[in-house]
C-alpha positions in Angstrom: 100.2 48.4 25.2 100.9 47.8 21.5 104.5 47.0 20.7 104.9 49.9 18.7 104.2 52.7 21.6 106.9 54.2 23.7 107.2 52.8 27.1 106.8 55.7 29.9 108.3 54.7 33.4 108.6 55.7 36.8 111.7 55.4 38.2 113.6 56.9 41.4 117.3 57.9 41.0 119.6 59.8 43.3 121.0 63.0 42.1 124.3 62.4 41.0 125.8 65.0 43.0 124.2 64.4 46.7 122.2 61.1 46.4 119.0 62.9 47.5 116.3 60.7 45.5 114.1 61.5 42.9 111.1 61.0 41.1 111.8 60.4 37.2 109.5 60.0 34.4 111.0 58.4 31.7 110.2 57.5 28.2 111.9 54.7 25.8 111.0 53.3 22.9 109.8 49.9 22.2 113.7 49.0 21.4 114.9 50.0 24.8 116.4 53.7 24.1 115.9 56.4 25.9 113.4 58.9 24.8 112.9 61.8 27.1 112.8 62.1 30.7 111.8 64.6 33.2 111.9 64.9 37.2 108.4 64.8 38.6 110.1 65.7 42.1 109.8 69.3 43.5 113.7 70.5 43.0 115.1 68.0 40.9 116.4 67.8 36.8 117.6 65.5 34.8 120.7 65.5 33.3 120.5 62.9 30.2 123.1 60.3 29.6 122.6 58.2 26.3 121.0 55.1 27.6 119.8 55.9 31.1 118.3 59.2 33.0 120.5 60.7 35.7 119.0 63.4 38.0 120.1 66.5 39.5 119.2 68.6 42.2 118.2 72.4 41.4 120.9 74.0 44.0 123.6 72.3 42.9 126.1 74.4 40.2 126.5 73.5 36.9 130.2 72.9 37.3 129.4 70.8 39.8 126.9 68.7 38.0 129.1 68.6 35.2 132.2 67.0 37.1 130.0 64.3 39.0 128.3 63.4 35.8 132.2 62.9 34.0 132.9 61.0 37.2 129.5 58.4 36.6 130.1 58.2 32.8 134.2 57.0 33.8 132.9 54.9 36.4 130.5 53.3 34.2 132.4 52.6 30.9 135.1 51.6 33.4 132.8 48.5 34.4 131.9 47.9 30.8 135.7 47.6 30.2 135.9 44.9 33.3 132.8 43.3 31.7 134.2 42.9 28.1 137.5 41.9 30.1 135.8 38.7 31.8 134.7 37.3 29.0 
């Protein structure tokens, strides 16, 4: 693969609501950023954060997805704090 080509990968997340795991296709670009991603799992979506694919299930409610994806994009900038903190 040239340098220049976006990278597609398969990956397996949980949905961020129940866990139940997932197939993902995802694309990013030779730098690293995420490109595009979609669930190759029968009842699954993803739900896009900036730098990594998070997946949900079909049944759940959007409010639903909404507040568990606010709860994982806390949790994580709340580790990036701890991080920046140890150094």
């Amino acid at each position: 693969m040239k340098p220049s080509e976006n990278n597609p990968v398969v990956e397996i997340h949980g949905c961020i609501v129940c866990g139940k795991l997932l197939n993902i296709l995802a694309v990013y670009s030779p730098e690293g950023k995420l490109m595009d991603c979609t669930v190759t799992s029968p009842g699954g979506h993803c739900v896009i954060f900036d730098a990594k694919p998070l997946a949900a299930c079909d049944d759940h409610p959007s409010k639903q997805i909404e507040t568990a994806t606010k709860k994982w994009k806390s949790r994580v900038e709340d580790e990036a704090d701890d991080e920046l903190d140890e150094q």
